[in-house]
Structures are given as C-alpha cells and as structure tokens.
C-alpha positions as CSV (number, residue, x, y, z in Angstrom):
1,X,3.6,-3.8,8.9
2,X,2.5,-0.1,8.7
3,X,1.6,1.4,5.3
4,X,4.6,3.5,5.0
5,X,6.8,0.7,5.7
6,X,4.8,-1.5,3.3
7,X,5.1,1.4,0.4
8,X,8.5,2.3,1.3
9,X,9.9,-1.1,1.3
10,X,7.6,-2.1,-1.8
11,X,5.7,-4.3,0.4
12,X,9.2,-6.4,2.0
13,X,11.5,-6.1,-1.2
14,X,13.7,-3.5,0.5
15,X,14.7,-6.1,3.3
16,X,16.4,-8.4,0.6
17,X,19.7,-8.7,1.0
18,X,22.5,-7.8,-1.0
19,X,21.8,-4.9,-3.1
20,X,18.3,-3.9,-1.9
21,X,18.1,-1.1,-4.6
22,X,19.0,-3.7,-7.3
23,X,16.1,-6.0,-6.4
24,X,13.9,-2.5,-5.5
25,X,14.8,-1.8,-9.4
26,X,14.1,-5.9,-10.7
27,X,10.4,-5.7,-8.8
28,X,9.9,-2.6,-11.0
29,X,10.2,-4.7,-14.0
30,X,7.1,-6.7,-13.8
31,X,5.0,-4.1,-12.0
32,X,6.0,-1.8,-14.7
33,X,4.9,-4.4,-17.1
34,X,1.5,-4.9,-15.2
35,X,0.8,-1.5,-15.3
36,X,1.4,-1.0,-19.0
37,X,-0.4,-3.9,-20.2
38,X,-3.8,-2.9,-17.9
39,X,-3.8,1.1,-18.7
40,X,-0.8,1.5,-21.3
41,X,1.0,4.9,-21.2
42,X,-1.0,6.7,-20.2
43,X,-1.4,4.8,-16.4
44,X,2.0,4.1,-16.3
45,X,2.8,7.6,-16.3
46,X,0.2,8.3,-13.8
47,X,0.9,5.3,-11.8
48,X,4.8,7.0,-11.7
49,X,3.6,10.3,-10.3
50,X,1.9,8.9,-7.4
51,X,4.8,6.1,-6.3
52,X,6.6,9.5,-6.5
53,X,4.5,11.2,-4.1
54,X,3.3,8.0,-2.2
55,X,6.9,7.3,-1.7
56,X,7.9,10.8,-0.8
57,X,5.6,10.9,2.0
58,X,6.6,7.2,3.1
59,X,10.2,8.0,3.3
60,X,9.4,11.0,5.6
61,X,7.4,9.2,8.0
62,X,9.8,6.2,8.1
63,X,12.8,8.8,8.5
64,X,10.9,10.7,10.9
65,X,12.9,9.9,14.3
66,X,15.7,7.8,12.5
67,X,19.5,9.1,12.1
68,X,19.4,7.7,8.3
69,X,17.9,9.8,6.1
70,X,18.2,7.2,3.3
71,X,17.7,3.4,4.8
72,X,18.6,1.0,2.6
73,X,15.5,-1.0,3.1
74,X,13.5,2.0,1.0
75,X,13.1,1.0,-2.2
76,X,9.9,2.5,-3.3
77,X,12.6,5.4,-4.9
78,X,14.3,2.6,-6.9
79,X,11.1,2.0,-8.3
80,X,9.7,5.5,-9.1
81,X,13.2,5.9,-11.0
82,X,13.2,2.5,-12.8
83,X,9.7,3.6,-14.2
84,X,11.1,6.9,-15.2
85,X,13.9,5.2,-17.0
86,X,11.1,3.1,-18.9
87,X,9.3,5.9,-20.4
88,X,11.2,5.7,-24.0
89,X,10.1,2.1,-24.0
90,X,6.2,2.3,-22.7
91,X,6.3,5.6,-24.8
92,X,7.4,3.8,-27.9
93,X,5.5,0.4,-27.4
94,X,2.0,2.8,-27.8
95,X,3.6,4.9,-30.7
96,X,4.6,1.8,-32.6
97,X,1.5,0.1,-31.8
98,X,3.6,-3.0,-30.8
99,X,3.4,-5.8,-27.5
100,X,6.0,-3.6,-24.8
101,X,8.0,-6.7,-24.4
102,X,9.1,-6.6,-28.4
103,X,11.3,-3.8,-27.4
104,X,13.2,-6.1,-24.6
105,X,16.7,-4.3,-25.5
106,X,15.1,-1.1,-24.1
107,X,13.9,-2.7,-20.8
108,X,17.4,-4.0,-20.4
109,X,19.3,-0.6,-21.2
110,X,16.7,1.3,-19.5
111,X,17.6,-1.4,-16.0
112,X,21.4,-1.4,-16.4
113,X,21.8,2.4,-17.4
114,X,19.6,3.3,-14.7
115,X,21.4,0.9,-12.0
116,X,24.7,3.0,-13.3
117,X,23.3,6.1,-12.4
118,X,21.9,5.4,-9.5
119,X,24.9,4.0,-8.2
120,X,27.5,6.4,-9.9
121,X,25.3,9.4,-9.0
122,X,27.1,11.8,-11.4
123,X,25.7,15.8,-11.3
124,X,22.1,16.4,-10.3
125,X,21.6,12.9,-9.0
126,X,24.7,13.3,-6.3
127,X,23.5,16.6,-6.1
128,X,19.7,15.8,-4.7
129,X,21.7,12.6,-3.1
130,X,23.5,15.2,-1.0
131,X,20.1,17.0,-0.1
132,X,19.7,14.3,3.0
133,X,16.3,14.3,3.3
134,X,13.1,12.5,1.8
135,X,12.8,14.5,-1.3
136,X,16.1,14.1,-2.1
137,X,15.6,10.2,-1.8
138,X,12.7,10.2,-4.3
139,X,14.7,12.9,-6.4
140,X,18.1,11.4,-6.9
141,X,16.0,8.4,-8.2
142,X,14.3,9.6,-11.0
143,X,17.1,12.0,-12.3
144,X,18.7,8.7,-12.7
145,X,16.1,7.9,-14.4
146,X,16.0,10.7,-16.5
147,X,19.8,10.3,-17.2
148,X,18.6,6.4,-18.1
149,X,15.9,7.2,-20.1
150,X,17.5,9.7,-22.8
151,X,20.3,6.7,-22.6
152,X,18.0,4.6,-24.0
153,X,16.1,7.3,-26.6
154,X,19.4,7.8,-27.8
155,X,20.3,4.1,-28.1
156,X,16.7,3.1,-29.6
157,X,17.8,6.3,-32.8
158,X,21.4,4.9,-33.2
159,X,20.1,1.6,-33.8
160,X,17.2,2.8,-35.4
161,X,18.9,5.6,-37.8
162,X,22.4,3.5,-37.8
163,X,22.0,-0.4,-37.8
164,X,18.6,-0.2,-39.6
C-alpha cells in the first residue's frame, strides 16, 4: 500500500464497509485518546494540524487521476474532524486537571454531533462539500467539527451552569 493510500484510508479503515466515515470517526476515538494521554493538549492539537495537512496532500495524490473527488474509502478527513470536535473535551481534561476519559459524555456528544454534521452538512460544511476537490474534503470535516465542538462547549455550560 502506498503512503497516501495508507494515510488516506487511516492505514485500511476507509475500506470497512458500511459507513466508512463512521468507523473513519470510531478509529479517531482511541487514537485521539493515545495522543492525549502521551503529549496532552498540547500534541493533540498539533497532532490535528498535521492529519490536516497530511491528509490534504493524501487526498490530492489519491484523487489525482480519479473521477471522485471524495472516495469513500478516505477517511483520514473523518479523523482530522473527529479530533476537532474533541477539543472542548482534551481542552477541559488539562484545565480541570482530571483523567480525559472522566468527561465520557463529551467524547460521546462530541462523536454523535460530529457524525450529524458531517452527514447533514448544513452551511459552511455543504458549502466546502460543494468545493469538489481535496481541500474541500479535509475542510468540510473539521467545520463539522467546529459545528461539533461548540455543541459540546455549550452542552458541557448547560449542564455545568444548569444541572449542577
């Protein structure tokens, strides 16, 4: 397997079948978690920026002489958003000083409201959807993930500012 089919498809997750964005999103999880609990925040932010990039330039050399500008099978953009839509949680595991996994609600919302968007593709997501070309793979992605993450920010203050 080539390296841009290896990064692209996030090393053969982007050939399962149903829903290859779905399980693209799931391996995010545990990566995500990986990441976090060897560098914290901070690498998980860096470690988001270069998927981004890393996966921008994948896309384009696996769309290169292709009629799809989006194959299913690239899932590297599912992961770049996923992590995106993390950011509340990773952010406020190191500003609570607390193990990420004790704010599992987050890591759920932050999966599910990302999966919505991503699917849905409501505003700027549709709107880099509709681009048709590797950037606007990578992009739609984390906008959803954007859209995700001030989901969960604003879930995380009604349940801390409401319920608490």
């Amino acid at each position: 397997m080539k390296l841009a089919e290896m990064i692209g498809t996030v090393f053969g997750v982007g050939l399962l079948r149903p829903a290859s964005g779905t399980w693209g999103s799931l391996a995010a999880l545990p990566l995500g978690w990986v990441l976090y609990q060897i560098g914290g925040f901070p690498l998980t932010v860096i470690a988001t920026v270069a998927v981004f990039f890393a996966g921008w330039w994948a896309t384009t050399r696996i769309t290169a002489h292709g009629q799809d500008p989006d194959p299913s099978r690239v899932v590297v953009d599912e992961v770049a958003g996923q992590w995106v839509a993390l950011m509340p949680v990773f952010y406020g595991a190191m500003f609570a000083g607390v193990e990420v996994t004790r704010l599992w609600p987050g890591w759920i919302a932050a999966f599910l409201f990302f999966r919505l968007f991503d699917i849905w593709k409501p505003g700027w997501v549709g709107r880099a959807d509709r681009r048709h070309d590797p950037l606007g793979v990578m992009l739609d992605d984390v906008i959803a993930g954007v859209f995700a993450g001030l989901v969960v920010i604003a879930l995380a203050a009604f349940y801390h500012i409401v319920i608490l």
